[in-house]
C-alpha positions as CSV (number, residue, x, y, z in Angstrom):
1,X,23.4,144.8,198.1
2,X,21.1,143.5,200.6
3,X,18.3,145.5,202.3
4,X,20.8,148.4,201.9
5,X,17.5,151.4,201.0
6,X,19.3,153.7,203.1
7,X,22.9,153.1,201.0
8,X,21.9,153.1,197.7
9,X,21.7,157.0,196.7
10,X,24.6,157.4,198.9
11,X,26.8,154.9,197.2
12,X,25.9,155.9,193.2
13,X,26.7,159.2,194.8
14,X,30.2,158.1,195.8
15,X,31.1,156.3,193.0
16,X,30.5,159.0,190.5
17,X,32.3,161.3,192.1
18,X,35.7,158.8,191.5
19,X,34.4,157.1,188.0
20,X,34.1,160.5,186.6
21,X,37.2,162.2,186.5
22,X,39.5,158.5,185.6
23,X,39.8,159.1,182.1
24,X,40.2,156.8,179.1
25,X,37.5,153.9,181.1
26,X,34.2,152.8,180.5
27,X,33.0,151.9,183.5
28,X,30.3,149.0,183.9
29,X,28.2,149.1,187.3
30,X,27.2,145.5,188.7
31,X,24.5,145.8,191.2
32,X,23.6,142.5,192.7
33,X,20.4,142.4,194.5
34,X,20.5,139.6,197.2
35,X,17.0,139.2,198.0
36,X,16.6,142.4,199.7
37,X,13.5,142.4,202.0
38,X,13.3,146.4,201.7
39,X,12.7,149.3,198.7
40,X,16.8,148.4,197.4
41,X,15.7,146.9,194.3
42,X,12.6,149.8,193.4
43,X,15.5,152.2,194.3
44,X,17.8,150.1,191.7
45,X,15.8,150.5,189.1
46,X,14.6,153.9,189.4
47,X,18.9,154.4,189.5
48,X,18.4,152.6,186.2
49,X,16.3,155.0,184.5
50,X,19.0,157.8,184.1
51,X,22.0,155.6,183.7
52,X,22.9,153.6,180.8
53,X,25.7,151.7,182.6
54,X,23.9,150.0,184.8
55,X,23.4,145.8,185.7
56,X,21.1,144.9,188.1
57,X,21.4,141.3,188.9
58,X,18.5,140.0,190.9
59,X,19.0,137.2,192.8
60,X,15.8,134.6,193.7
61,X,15.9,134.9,197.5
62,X,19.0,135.9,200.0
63,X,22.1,133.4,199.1
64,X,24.6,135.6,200.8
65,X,28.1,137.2,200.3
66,X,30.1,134.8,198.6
67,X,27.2,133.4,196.0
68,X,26.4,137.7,195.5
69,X,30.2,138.0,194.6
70,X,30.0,135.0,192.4
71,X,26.6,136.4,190.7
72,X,28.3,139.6,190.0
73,X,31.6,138.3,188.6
74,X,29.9,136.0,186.5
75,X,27.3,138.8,185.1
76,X,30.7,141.3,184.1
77,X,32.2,141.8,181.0
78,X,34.6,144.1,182.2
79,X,38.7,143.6,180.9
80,X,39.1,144.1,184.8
81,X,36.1,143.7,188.0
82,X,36.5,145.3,191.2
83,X,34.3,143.4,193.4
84,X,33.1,145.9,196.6
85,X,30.8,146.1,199.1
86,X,27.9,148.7,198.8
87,X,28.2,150.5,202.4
88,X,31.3,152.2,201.2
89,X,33.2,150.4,204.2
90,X,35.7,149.8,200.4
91,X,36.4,153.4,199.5
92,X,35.7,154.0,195.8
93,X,38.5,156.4,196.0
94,X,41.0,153.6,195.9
95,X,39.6,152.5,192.5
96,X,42.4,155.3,191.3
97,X,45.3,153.2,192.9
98,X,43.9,149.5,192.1
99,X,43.8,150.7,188.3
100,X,47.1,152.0,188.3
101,X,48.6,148.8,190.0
102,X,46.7,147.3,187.1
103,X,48.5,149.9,184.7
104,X,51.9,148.7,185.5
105,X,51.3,145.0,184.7
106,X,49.6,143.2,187.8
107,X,46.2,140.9,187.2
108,X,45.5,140.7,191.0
109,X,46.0,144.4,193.4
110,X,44.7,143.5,196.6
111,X,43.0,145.9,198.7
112,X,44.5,145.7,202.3
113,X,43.8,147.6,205.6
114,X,46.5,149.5,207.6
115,X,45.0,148.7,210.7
116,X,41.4,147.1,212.2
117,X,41.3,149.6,215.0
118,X,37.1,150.3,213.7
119,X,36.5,146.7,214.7
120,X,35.6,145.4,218.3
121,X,38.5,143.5,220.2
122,X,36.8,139.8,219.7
123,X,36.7,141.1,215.8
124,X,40.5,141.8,215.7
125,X,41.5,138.8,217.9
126,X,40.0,136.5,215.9
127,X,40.9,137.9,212.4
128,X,44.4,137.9,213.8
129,X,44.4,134.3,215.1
130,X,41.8,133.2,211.7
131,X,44.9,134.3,209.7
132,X,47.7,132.6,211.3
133,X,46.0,129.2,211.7
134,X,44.8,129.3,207.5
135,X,48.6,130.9,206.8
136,X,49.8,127.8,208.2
137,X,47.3,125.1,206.6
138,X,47.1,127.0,203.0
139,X,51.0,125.4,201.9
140,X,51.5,126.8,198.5
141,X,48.1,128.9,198.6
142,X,49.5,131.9,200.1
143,X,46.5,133.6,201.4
144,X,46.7,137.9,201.6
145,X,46.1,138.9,205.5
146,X,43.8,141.2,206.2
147,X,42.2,141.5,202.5
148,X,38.4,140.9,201.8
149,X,36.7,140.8,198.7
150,X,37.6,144.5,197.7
151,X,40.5,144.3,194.7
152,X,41.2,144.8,191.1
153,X,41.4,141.4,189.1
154,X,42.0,141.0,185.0
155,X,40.1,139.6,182.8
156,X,42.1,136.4,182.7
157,X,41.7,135.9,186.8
158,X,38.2,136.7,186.7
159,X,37.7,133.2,183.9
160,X,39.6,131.0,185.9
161,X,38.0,132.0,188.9
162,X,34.5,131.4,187.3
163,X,35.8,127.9,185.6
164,X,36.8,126.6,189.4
165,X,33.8,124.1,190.1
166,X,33.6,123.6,193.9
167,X,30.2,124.5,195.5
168,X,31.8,125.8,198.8
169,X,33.2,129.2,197.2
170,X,34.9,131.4,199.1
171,X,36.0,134.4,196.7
172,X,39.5,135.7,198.9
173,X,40.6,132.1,198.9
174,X,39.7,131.4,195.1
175,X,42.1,134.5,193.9
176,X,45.3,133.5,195.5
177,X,44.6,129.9,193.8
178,X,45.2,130.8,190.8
179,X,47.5,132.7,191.3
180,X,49.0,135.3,188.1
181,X,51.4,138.7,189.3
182,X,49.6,140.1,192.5
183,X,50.6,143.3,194.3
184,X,48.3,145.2,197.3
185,X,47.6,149.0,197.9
186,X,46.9,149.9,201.3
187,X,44.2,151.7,202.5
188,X,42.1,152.9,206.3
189,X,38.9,150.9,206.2
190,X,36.0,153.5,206.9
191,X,32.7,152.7,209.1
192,X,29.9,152.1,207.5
193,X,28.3,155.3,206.1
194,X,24.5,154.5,206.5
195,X,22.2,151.0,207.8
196,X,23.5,148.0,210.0
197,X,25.9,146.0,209.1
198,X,24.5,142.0,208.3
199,X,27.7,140.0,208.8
200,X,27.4,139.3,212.2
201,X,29.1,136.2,214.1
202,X,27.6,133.5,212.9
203,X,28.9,134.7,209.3
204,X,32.0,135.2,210.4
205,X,32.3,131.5,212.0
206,X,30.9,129.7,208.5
207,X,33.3,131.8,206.4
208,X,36.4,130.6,209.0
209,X,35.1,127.4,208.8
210,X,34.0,127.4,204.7
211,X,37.6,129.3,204.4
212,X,39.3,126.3,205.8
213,X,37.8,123.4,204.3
214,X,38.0,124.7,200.9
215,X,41.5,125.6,201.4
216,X,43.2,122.6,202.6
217,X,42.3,118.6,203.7
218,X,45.2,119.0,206.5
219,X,43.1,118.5,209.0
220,X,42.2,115.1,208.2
221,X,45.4,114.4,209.1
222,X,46.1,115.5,212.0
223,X,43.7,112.1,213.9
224,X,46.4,110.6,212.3
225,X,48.7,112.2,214.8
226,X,46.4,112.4,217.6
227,X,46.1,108.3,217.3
228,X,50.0,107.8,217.1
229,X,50.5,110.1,220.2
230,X,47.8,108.6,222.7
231,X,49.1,105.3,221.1
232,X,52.0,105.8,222.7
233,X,50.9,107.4,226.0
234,X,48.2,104.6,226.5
235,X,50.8,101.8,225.7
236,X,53.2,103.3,227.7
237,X,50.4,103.4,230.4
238,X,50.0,99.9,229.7
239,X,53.7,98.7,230.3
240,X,53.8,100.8,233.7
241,X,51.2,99.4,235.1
242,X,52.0,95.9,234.5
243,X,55.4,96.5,235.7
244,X,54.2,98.1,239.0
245,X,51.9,95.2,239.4
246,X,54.5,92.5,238.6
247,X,56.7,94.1,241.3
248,X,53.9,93.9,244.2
249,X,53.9,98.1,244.1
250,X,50.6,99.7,244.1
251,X,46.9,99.0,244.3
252,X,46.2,96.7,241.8
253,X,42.3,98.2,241.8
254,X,44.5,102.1,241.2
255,X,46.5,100.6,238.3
256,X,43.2,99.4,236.6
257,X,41.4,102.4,237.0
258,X,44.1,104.6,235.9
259,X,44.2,102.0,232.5
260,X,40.0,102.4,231.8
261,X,41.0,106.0,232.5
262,X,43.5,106.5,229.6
263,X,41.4,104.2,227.5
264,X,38.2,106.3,228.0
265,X,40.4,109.0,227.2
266,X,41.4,107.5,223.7
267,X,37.6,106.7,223.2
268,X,37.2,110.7,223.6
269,X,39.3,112.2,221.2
270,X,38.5,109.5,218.8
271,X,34.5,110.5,218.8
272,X,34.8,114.2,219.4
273,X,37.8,115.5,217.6
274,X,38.2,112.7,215.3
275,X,34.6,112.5,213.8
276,X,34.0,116.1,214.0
277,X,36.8,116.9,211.3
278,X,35.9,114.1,209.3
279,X,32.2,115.5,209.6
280,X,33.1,118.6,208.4
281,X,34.6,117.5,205.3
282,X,32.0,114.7,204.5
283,X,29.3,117.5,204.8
284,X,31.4,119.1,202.1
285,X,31.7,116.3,199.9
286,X,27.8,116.0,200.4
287,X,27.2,119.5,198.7
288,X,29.2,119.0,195.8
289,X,28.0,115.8,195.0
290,X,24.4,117.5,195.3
291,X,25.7,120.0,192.2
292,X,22.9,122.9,192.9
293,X,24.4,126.1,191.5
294,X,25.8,128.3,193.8
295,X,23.1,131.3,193.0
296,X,19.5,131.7,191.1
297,X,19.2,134.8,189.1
298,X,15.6,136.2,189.3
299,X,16.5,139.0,186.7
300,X,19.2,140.8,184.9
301,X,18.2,144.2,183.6
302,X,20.9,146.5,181.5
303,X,19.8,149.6,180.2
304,X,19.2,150.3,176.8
305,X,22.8,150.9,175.7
């Protein structure tokens, strides 16, 4: 949760309406507060007072989604975690299906939408295209379309997800890597029921980005490919415009021009395209070598039982 006042009696509402008629469970509740600015923590706490289920884990400052998720999987004991989001955009009616997926033998039941027809156009578009380009980069890594953090994972996945030591975490990338017998249920993602959403562009574009770089060092091959093919079209270049010189046809002043022309080109792809992927994954190499833990836990308050 974060600054989410006006979700949390809303969502303890929710959830006890499913938890409490699955029978033969005992259900632990989670809570991670990430640095929330408003009354979400007091109202925690208070929540606290009457249940004896209850973990609040309170996080330092704001470190966003992905450390949250990692705070909260680290901090359950559960024999299987459903990570979710608090503005019951993942129905805690589903719960049912994920644990009778989990019933029938499968460590990973993904939680996957029908349909993104809630989102804007620009939202859909780029999920759409997002998915495709990491479908193609991912090799082996087959990554679930259209699936967030919300799913059922064992026991087992929820260790080797926590024993995976990269810095740059991205939860729905980390659960297909290691793999174990996966299945999905679908489901009609609702709107939010109460607040503003705080995953706005900018978070969309570092998880794309995050997603990618933690998923696969393709890219740093592809100046590889970019060199081989201007290579050829500057040589070629080259060759033609000796030729046409040679044989007295043209402006020799044209032929030059058009030569600094392709060269500049070259020059171009090799300091925009070229460094900038190279960037990307030397900033990356830069935070794990800095080793910071991904999260700082202020608190973590159980309840008496």
């Amino acid at each position: 949760m974060y600054n989410e006042e006006k979700v949390v009696k809303l969502f303890f509402a929710a959830i006890d309406d499913v938890l409490n008629n699955i029978k033969g469970y005992a259900f632990e509740l989670v809570v991670v507060n990430d640095g929330s600015k408003d009354q979400t923590y007091s109202l925690l706490l208070e929540e606290q007072q009457h249940r004896k289920n209850l973990v609040l884990v309170n996080l330092s400052r704001n470190f966003g989604h992905e450390p949250a998720v990692a705070a909260g999987i680290a901090s359950a004991s559960g024999d299987a975690l459903i990570p979710m989001d608090a503005d019951l955009q993942d129905p805690p009616s589903l719960i049912v299906q994920l644990i009778e997926k989990f019933e029938e033998g499968y460590e990973v039941v993904n939680a996957k939408r029908k349909t993104r027809h809630e989102d804007t156009f620009l939202k859909r578009f780029t999920a759409i295209q997002f998915y495709k380009f990491i479908a193609r980069l991912s090799g082996k890594v087959k990554i679930p379309q259209n699936v967030g953090h919300f799913r059922l994972i064992s026991r087992r996945v929820a260790d080797e997800v926590i024993r995976l030591t990269e810095r740059n975490r991205v939860f729905r990338i980390e659960v297909p890597f290691v793999g174990f017998k996966t299945t999905e249920v679908l489901f009609n993602r609702p709107k939010r029921i109460a607040g503003e959403t705080h995953y706005n562009l900018k978070s969309m574009v570092k998880l794309a980005i995050d997603s990618i770089a933690s998923t696969t060092s393709v890219p740093l091959i592809w100046p590889t490919y970019v060199a081989i093919f201007w290579e050829f079209i500057v040589g070629g270049s080259m060759i033609t415009q000796l030729v046409l010189f040679l044989l007295g046809m043209g402006d020799a002043t044209l032929h030059i021009m058009w030569l600094i022309g392709n060269v500049l080109g070259l020059g171009f792809v090799l300091l925009f395209y070229v460094l900038a992927i190279v960037s990307l994954y030397i900033s990356r190499v830069f935070i794990e070598t800095q080793n910071r833990p991904f999260y700082v836990i202020d608190t973590v308050v159980k309840s008496d039982e």
